[in-house]
C-alpha angles and dihedrals in degrees: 000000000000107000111260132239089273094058110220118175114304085243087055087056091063106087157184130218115173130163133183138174111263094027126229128173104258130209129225119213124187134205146170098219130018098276136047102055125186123198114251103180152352122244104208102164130053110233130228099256137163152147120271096245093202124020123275113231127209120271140153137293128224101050144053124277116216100168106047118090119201108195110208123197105201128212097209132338136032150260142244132211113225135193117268088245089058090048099051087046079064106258115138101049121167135164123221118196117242136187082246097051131276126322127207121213144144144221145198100214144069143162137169095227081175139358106305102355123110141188130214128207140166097056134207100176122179107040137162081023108306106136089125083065102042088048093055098053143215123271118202112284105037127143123270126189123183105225101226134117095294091067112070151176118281112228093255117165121226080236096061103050116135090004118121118244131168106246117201131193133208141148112261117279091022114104130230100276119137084246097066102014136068126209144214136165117200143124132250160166095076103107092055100070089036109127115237123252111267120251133224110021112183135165131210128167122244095188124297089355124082101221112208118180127172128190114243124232132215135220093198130054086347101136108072126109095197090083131070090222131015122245106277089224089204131103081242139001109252140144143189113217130177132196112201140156103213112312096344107094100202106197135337152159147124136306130180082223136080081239153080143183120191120184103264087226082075100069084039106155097013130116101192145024146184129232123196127188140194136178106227114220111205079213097041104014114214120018147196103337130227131203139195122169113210128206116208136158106247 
């Protein structure tokens, strides 16, 4: 998962949400081979979990979406409506699976329109920067997870991060067996130190030079209005940006400033071109991209 407003170790960002019927507390273990499994946490609550029942389109992030329905087929539990205020104080936060990864979003609405199923309305998609996510898209059936208590951190070592393990699951006192455990090997902990995609790009001339420029976003104490900037949370402050038409990248690199110029000869003939911009991580390199195509008369 993305690391949240309250910041916590990258490993702590990587988490498990099961549920059953009857509930038990279960137990995850970890291991580097396929033997020799030690437990890394206790799962002592069932999570409100479900099935996407219709497909989940792309939208945009920042702002409420009052038009959008998300219809939500759970697998046990319920759901509660909140006030906006609530909302935007960050209750009701839930994760979809995409093809492009999992997007966290929340909502302010909700209401059972049949057993089980439940609709969502009054939107905000795309947070904690995952806008890659929200821009893929969810199909029908996907996985939803309800991002309360019940869902919790792994046990993954900072050591680990980004290192495949085979995970198993069982309720406590069962052993790891394929009848009573289930199994999964993957790697994790990356998303969490990712820096977010940059916001705002925008592009102006200051004579013979096109000036892009772009406001950079934060995952850790990001949200105050009493600064002028936010904390960089990186060891230094660096991007890669591109400028392309099509498949023709026509120059990049990468700068130590939320900003750009190219020579304008350069898009000579063109009506049109792309930037992309990443934040670069010294831990995790490039992160999350942004892109913005100008049109300008050359």
């Amino acid at each position: 998962m993305p690391t949240g407003p309250d910041g916590g170790a990258p490993e702590n960002q990587f988490r498990i949400a099961a549920t059953a019927r009857p509930w038990r507390s279960h137990l995850l273990f970890a291991s580097t081979d396929t033997g020799g499994f030690t437990q890394r946490t206790q799962i002592d609550r069932p999570a409100t979990m479900g099935r996407l029942d219709v497909a989940a389109p792309s939208g945009r992030s920042g702002l409420i979406d009052r038009a959008s329905r998300l219809r939500v087929r759970l697998h046990g539990g319920s759901l509660q409506s909140v006030t906006i205020a609530d909302m935007l104080g960050g209750a009701n936060a839930c994760a979809i699976e995409s093809a492009a990864g999992w997007e966290v979003l929340q909502f302010a609405a909700a209401d059972e329109i049949a057993t089980g199923l439940w609709e969502l309305t009054n939107l905000l998609r795309g947070q904690l920067g995952t806008e890659d996510a929200l821009a893929a898209g969810t199909d029908a059936g996907a996985r939803f997870v309800l991002l309360d208590r019940a869902v919790v951190a792994a046990g993954l070592l900072s050591s680990e991060i980004g290192r495949e393990l085979n995970w198993r699951c069982a309720p406590a006192g069962y052993d790891l067996s394929d009848r009573y455990a289930s199994g999964v090997s993957l790697g994790g902990g990356t998303r969490a130190p990712m820096p977010l995609s940059p916001c705002h790009l925008r592009f102006g001339r200051e004579g013979e030079m096109l000036a892009f420029a772009w406001t950079r976003r934060g995952r850790i104490d990001a949200d105050s209005w009493l600064f002028s900037d936010i904390p960089l949370g990186e060891a230094e402050e660096r991007y890669r940006v591109t400028l392309f038409d099509g498949d023709t990248i026509i120059a990049e690199a990468e700068t130590t400033q939320p900003q750009w110029q190219v020579a304008a000869s350069m898009v000579e003939g063109r009506t049109a071109a792309t930037l992309r911009v990443s934040q670069v991580s010294l831990a995790v390199g490039a992160g999350v991209p942004a892109s913005r195509t100008f049109h300008f008369n050359t």
